[in-house]
N, C-alpha and C positions, 0 to 999 in steps of 0.2 A: 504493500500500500504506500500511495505516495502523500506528504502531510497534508502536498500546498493544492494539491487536487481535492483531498477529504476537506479541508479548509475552504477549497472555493464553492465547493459542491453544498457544504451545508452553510456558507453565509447566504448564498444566492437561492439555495432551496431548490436546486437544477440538477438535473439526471439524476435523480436521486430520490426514493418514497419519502414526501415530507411529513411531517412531528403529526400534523395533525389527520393523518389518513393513517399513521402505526396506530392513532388511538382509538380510529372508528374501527380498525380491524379487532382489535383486542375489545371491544363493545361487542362487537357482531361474533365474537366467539372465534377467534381467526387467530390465535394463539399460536397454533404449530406455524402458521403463513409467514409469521413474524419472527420466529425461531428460523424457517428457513433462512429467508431473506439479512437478518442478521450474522448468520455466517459466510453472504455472498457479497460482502462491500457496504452492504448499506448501516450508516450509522445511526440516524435514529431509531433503526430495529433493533441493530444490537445494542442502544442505549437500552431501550426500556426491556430485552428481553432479558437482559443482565438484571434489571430491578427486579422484572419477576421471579428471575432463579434466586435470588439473593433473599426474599419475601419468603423462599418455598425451603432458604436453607441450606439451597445449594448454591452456595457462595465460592468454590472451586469452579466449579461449571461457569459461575459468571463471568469471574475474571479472566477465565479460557475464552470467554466470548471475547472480551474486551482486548486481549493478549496483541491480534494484530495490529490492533489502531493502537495501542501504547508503541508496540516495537517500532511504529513510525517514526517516533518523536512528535506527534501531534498533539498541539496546548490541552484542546479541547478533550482528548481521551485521556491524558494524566489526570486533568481535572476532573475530570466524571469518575474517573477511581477511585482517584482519592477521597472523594464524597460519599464513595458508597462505603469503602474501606473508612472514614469517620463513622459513619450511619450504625455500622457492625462494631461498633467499639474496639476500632485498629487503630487509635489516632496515631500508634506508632509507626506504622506501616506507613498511616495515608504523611507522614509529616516527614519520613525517609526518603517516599518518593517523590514528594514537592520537592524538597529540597535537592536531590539528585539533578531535578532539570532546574532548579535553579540555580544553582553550581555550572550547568551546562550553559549559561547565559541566555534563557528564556525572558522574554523581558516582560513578561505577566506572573511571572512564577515568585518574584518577589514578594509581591502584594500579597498574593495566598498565602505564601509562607510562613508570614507574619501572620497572617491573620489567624492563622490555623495553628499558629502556639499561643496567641493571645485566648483563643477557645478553651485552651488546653491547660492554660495554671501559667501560662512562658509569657504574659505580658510584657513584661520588664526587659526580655530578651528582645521581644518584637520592636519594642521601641526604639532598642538601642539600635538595632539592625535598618529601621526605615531613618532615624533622627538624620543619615548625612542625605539624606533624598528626599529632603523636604521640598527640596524648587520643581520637584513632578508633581503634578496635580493629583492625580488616583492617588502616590504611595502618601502627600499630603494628608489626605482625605482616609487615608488607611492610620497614619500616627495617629490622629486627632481622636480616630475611633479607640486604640490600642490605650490611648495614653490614659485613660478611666483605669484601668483597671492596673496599670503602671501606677498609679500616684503620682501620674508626672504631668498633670493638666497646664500646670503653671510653666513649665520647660515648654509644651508644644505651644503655650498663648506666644510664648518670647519669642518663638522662634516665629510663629505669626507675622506679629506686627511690628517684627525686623524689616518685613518681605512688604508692609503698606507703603507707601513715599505718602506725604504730608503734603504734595501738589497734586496728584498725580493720582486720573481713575481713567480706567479702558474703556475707551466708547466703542470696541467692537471684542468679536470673539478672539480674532489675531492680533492682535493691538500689541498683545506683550508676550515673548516667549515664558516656558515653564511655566511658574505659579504666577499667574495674574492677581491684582491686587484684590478685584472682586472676589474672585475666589480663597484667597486669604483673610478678606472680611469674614465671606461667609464661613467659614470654618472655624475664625475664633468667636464667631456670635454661638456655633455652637457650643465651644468650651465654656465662652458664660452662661448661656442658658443651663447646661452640668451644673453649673453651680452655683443655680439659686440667682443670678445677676439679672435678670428677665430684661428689666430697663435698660441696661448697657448691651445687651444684645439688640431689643428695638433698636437702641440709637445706631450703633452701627450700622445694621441692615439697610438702615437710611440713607447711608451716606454713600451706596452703591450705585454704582451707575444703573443697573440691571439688577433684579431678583429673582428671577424667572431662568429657570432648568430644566428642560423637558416637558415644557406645559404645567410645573409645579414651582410656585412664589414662596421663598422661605419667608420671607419676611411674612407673607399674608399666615401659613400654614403656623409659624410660630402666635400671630396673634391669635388663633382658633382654639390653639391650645393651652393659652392662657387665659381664655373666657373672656378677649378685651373685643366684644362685639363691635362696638363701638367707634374703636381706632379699624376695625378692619371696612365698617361700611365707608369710612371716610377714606381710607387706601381705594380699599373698590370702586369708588368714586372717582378716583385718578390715575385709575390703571387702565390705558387704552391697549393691553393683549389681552385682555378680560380673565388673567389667573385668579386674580384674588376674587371676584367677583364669583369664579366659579368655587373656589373656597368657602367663601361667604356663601352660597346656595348649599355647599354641601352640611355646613356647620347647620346651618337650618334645616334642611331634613333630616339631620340626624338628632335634631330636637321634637321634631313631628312637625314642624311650620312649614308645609309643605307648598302651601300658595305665597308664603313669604321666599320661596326658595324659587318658585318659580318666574315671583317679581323681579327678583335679580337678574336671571337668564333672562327675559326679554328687557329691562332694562340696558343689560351688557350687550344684547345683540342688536341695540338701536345702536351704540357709540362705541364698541370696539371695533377695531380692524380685524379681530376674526370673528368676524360676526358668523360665519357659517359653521366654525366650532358652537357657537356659543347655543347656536340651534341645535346638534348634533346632542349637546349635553341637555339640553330641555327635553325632547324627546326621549332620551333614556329616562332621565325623569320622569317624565309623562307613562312613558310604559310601564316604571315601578309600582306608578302609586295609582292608575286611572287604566291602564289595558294589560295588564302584567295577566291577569287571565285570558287574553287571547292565543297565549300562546300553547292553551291544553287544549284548544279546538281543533287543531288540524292533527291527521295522524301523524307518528312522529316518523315515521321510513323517509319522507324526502329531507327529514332534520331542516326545516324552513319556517317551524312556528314562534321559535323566538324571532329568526330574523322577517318575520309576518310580523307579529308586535313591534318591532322596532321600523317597521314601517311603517306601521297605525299611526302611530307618536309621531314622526315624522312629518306625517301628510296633514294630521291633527294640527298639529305646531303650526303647519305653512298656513293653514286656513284661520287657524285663530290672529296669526299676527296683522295677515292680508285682509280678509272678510271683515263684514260687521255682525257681531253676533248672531242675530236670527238668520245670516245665513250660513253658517257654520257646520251644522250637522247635518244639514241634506246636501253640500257638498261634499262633505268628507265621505257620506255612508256612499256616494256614488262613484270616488274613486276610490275607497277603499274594496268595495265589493267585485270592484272590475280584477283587482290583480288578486283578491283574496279565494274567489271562489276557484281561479285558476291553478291556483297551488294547491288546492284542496282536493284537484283535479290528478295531477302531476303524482303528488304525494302518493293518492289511493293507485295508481299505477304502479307504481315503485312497490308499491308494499308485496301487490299480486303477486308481482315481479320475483321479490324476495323472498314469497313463503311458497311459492310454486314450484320455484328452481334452487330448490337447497344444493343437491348434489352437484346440477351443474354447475354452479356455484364454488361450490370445494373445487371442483376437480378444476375449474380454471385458473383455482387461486393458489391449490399444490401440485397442478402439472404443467397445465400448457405455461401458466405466465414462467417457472424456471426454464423451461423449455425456451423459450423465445429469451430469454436474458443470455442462456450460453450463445445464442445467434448472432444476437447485437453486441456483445462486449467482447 
């Protein structure tokens, strides 16, 4: 096996059975299917069929599964071992063979390594190992976690806002190699938040150019969870990516304020620039709390009734913000029925489908399809 091919196959999800068709197999009872195919190249098979030998006990057999995509040197199947060898109470095993590739100079194996003695009782060890790779963002973000349990929160705050300049904030992602100052703030807002400083964290986060990570606002998320309602409707107020805004909705449903939650999502979706998020998240909403039972109406073989609800809520959404009320539900009920009763359609074929043809069914899934892969590879 070659790493950079296993590598490019499962970032891209190309040539290769992907994660979430291993799991409809193993639903539909397709177990052996997935054993096969895990000993012929494919790695999310032989991920999860290794969980399940490992569940069953046989945890030899697993890591025989796993054996070829380790011998590659591939990140991704150390890692997976190593997790399952933690999971099995190996943490010697799994902290050998981290450490082994990273000795080999893996440049993610660092990070684990630490992290996986900080799990382990080795905080203090971990720290000391990441402390001189503070100017990389991840192993950063790895001290800051380690150093709790180190005693050494106040060594990683130093080493912090060493790394801030007192002029000087990134107005872009690239703006500054290594640790950017943003990211330095944010980091040690966490270590004050650890400990109890709540308000000197707010202020910090303030002073970022940017709070927002993957669609998630530390600044907003941190005021959620200090019950400061109040400061966060005023943030939401002046956040044009609409994060906090979507915080602040979530903070309210998870009080039961659910029309209070839903003001916020069409508020945020008049004046943010992603307003088509901002719809995307209303509608899930809407199908939680208002259609979340449509999705036990359709049989479930064409597996289409959640995403039929989540296009209830959708369509619901468009016509509430567009319409005026009294015409709302006889539009909706008129294009929801046109694409609804059509999957209900689909569905009930498929099912026929699938309790008619059990055998040929198997037999295409444990012979022809190995058959046709010795063809093509």
């Amino acid at each position: 096996m070659d790493a950079a091919d296993l590598d490019y196959r499962v970032r891209t999800q190309s040539g290769c059975i992907p994660p979430h068709l291993v799991s409809r197999l193993l639903e539909l009872g397709h177990a052996e299917a997935v054993g096969y195919w895990a000993g012929h190249g494919e790695w999310f098979c032989a991920r999860e069929w290794a969980r399940l030998l490992g569940e069953q006990d046989l945890r030899a057999e697993a890591l025989e599964i796993l054996a070829p995509y380790l011998a590659s040197g591939w990140w991704t199947a150390t890692r997976t071992t190593a997790e399952l060898l933690e999971s099995w109470g190996r943490a010697d095993e799994a902290i050998a063979l981290t450490r082994s590739r990273m000795k080999a100079g893996h440049p993610s194996a660092l990070e684990s390594y630490a992290r996986l003695l900080a799990r382990h009782g080795r905080s203090d060890e971990a720290f000391t190992l990441l402390r001189p790779h503070v100017d990389d963002r991840a192993l950063a973000a790895a001290l800051v976690d380690v150093a709790a349990g180190a005693c050494r929160d106040e060594e990683a705050a130093a080493l912090l806002a060493a790394r801030i300049p007192d002029e000087h904030r990134c107005d872009a992602p690239w703006c500054c190699h290594g640790l950017d100052s943003d990211t330095a703030i944010g980091l040690l807002a966490v270590i004050r938040e650890r400990q109890g400083r709540t308000d000197e964290a707010i202020a910090l986060l303030r002073t970022r150019n940017c709070t927002s990570v993957n669609g998630r606002d530390q600044l907003a998320d941190l005021l959620a969870r200090h019950d400061r309602t109040g400061e966060l409707r005023a943030y939401a107020a002046t956040d044009v990516l609409g994060h906090a805004a979507r915080r602040l909705a979530e903070l309210l449903e998870e009080r039961g304020d659910v029309e209070g939650a839903i003001a916020v999502y069409r508020r945020a979706g008049r004046s943010s620039v992603c307003r088509g998020n901002m719809t995307v998240h209303l509608a899930q909403l809407l199908a939680r709390h208002l259609l979340g039972d449509a999705a036990h109406l359709m049989p479930p073989f064409g597996a289409a009734g959640r995403n039929t609800a989540l296009r209830d809520a959708a369509v619901l959404a468009e016509k509430l913000r567009t319409l005026p009320l009294t015409q709302v539900l006889a539009a909706y009920r008129e294009e929801m029925g046109a694409y609804a009763f059509k999957e209900v359609e689909v569905s009930v074929k498929q099912m026929n489908q699938l309790t008619q043809t059990g055998q040929l069914a198997q037999w295409l899934m444990l012979r022809a399809m190995p058959r046709l892969h010795r063809r093509t590879v």
